[in-house]
N, C-alpha and C positions, 0 to 999 in steps of 0.2 A: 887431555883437557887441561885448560890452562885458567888464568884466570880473567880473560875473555869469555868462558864458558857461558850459553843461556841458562835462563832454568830449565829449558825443556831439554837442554842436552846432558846437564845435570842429574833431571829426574831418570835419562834413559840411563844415562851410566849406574845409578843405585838400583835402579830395578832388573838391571842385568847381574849387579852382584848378588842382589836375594833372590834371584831366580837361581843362579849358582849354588848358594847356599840350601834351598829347601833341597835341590836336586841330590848335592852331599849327603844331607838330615836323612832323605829320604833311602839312598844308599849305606850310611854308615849310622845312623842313629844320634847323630852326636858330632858337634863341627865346634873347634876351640881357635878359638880366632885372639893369641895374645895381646894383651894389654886392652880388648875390646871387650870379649865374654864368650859367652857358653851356646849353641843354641843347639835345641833338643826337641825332641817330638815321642816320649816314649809309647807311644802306638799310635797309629794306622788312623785312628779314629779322631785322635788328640790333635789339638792345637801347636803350632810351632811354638815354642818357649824362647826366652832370652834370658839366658841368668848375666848380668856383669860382673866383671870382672871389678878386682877387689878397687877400688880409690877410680873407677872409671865415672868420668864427669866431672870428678873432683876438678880440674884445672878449668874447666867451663864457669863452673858457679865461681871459682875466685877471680877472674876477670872483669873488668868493668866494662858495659856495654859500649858499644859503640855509637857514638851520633851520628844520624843519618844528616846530610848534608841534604836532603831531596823534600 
């Protein structure tokens, strides 16, 4: 995927990776994704968790938006 990409080929690429991910959670309990975060599910019953990782988003919020030309 490049940066021609749609959004609808975008969307399937991420929801291919969180489908990945719960399936991990769901095998190991516990999936450390560095420099991104933590994701967790301590039981069966519970909810997926995200913890991040420590200064994560930090470089999002110190950049200036971008103007949309559109």
């Amino acid at each position: 995927m490049g940066p021609g990409a749609t959004r609808n080929t975008a969307s399937a690429a991420l929801e291919a990776v969180l489908a990945s991910i719960r399936t991990a959670v769901n095998n190991e309990h516990k999936v450390r994704i560095p420099h991104l975060g933590t994701f967790v599910q301590p039981s069966p019953e519970s909810k997926l968790k995200f913890r991040p990782a420590k200064g994560f988003g930090g470089d999002l919020k110190s950049r200036p938006r971008q103007q949309s030309n559109n």
